[in-house]
DRENRO-162294 format. One record per residue: z, y, x of N, C-alpha, C, O in turn; residue in one letter. Coordinates in steps of 0.2 Angstrom, whole numbers, plus 5000, padded with zeros to 4 digits. Atoms other than C-alpha are relative to their C-alpha. Last residue first. Example, Ala and Ser with C-alpha at 12.3 -4.5 7.8 and 13.67 -1.06 7.14 Angstrom:
// DRENRO-162294
499949944996503649955068500350054996500450114999S500049945004503949785062500050065004500350055009A
***
This chain:
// DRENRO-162294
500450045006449953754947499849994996499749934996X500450034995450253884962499649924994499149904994X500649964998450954014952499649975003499150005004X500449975004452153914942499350035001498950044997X500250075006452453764954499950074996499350084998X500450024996452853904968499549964995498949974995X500449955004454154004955499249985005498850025004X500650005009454753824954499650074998499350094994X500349934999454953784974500050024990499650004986X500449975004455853624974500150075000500650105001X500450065003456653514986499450024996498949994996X499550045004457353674998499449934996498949914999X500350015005456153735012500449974994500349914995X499549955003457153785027499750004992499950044988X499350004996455853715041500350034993500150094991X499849954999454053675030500850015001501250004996X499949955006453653505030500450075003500750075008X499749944997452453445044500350044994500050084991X500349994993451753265040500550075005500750065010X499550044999452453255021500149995008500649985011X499349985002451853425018500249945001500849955002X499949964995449953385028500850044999501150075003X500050024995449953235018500150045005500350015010X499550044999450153305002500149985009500550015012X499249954998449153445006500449954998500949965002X500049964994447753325010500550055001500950065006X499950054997447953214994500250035010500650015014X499250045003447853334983500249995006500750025009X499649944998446153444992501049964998501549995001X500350004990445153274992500750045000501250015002X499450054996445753234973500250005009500749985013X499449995000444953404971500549945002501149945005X499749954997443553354977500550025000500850025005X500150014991443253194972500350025004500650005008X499250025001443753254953500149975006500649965008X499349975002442553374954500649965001501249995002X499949984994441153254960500750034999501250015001X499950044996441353154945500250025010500650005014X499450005001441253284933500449975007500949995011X499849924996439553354943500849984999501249995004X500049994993438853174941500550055003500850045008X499250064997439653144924499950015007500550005010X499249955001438553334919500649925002501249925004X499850025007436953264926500850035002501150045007X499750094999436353344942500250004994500250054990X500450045001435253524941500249924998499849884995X500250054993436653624938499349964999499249954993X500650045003437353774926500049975008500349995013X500349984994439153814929499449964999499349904996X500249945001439853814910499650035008499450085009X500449975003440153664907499850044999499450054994X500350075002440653554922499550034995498950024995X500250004992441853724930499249974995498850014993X500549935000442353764914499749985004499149975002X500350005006443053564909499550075002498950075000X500450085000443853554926499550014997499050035000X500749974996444653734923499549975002499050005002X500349965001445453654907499650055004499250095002X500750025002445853504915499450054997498850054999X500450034995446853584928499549964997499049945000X500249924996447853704917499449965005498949995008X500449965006448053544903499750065005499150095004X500650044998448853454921499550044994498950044996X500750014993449753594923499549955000499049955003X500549944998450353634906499950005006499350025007X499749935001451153454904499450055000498850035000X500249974992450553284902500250074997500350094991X499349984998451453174887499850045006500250035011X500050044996449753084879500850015004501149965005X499950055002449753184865500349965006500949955005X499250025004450153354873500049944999500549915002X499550014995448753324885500649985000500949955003X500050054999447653274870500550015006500749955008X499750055005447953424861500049935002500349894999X499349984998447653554876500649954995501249944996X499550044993446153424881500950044998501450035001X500050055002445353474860500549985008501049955007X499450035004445853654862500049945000500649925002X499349994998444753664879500649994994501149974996X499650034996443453564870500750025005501149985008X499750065001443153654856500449955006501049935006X499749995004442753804865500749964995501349964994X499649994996441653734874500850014997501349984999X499650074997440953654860500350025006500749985008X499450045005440953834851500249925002500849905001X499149974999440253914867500349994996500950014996X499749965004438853774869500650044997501250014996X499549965000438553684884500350054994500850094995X500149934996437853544879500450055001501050044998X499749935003438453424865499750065002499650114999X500150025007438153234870499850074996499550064991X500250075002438253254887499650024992499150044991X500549985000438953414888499249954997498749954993X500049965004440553354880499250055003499150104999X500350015007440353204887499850054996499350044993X500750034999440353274907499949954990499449954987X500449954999441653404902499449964999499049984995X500049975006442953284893499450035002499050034998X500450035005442753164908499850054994499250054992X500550024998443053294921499849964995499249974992X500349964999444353384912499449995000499050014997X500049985009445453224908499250045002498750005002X500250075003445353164927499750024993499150014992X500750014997445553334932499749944999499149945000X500349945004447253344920499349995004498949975000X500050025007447653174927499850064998499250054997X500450054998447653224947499749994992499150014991X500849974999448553394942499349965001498749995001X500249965006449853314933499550025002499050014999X500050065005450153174946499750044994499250014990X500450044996450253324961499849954993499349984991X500649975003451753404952499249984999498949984993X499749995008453053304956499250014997498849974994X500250065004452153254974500149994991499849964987X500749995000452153444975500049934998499949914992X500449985005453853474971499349964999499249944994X499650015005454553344983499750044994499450004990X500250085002453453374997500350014993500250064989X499850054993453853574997499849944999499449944995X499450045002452653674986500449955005500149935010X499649955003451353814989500549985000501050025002X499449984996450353694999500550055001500750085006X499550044996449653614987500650025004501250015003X499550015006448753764978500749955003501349965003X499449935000448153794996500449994994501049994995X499450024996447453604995500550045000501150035000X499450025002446653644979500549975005501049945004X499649945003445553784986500849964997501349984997X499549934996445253685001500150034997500550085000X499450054995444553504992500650055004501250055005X499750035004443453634979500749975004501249995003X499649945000442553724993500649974995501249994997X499350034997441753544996500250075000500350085006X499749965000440353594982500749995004501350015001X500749944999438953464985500550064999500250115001X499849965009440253324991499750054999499650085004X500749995006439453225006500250044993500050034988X500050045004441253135012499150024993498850004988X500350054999441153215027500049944996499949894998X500450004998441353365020499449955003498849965004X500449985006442353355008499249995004498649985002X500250075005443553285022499650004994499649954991X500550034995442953445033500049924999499649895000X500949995000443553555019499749965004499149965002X500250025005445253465018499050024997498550004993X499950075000445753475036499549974993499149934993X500450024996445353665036499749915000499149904999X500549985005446453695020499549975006499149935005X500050055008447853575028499150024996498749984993X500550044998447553685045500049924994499649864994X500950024999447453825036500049965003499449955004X500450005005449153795026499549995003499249945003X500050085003450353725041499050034993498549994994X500350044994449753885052499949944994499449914992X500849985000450054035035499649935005499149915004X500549995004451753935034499250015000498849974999X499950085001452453915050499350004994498749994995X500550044999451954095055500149934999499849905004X500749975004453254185047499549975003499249964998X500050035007454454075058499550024994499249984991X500350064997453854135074499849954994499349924992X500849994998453954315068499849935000499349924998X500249985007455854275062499549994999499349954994X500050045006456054205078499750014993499349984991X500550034996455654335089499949944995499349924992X500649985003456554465077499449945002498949934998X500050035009458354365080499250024999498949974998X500050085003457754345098500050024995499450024992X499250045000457554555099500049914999499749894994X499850045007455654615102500749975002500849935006X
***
């Protein structure tokens, strides 16, 4: 193999290493934090670590807030309502209307409205603020983990912002 090649190969491995030890890291703080679903903390840290610091903390704010939203809206909207595929149904227009109000984007709206399915359409034993609640644990879990593993080891050659990263990863 040529230096230039040895490199290259070295460098294709930055990424896949940074994520799984971000996605490892984040399962094992779901882990030891008792979460009934810690698969949650390692799928949103991959999303995380789509983006460079800079995007992601961007981004990051929206995705915290839409699972914020998502989780409450699910756990009343069962609550009070059940799972119903017209309140279901209601309730994802009703967070696409209150994200605009509020001034949150299509990622944080993409992140309540999976929130909101998860809470209302996975059946469970536990009350629906319990399920909300953990949701938003987890995922907070997986945020905060690709943060810190992008602000700890950012990606060599990485400009400030990713946006087809923020599309597909947010």
């Amino acid at each position: 193999m040529k230096p230039q090649q040895l490199a290259e190969f070295k460098q294709s491995l930055v990424h896949p290493t940074r994520t799984t030890l971000a996605a490892v890291l984040a399962l094992l703080a779901a882990q030891l934090l008792g979460l009934p679903e810690v698969y949650w903390a390692p799928v949103t840290t991959m999303v995380v670590m789509q983006s460079t610091l800079g995007a992601a903390l961007k981004i990051s704010g929206q995705r915290l807030a839409g699972t914020a939203l998502g989780s409450v809206a699910g756990a009343l909207l069962v609550a009070g309502f059940g799972s119903h595929v017209l309140v279901y149904g209601i309730g994802v227009f009703g967070l696409g209307l209150l994200c605009t109000a509020v001034g949150l984007d299509r990622t944080a709206y993409r992140f309540a409205g999976i929130t909101l399915t998860v809470i209302m359409l996975v059946a469970r034993s536990e009350p629906a603020w319990l399920a909300g609640l953990h949701r938003f644990i987890e995922v907070s879990v997986g945020i905060i983990v690709g943060l810190i593993v992008t602000a700890i080891w950012p990606e060599a050659g990485a400009g400030p912002a990713e946006p087809a990263a923020q599309k597909a990863g947010g």
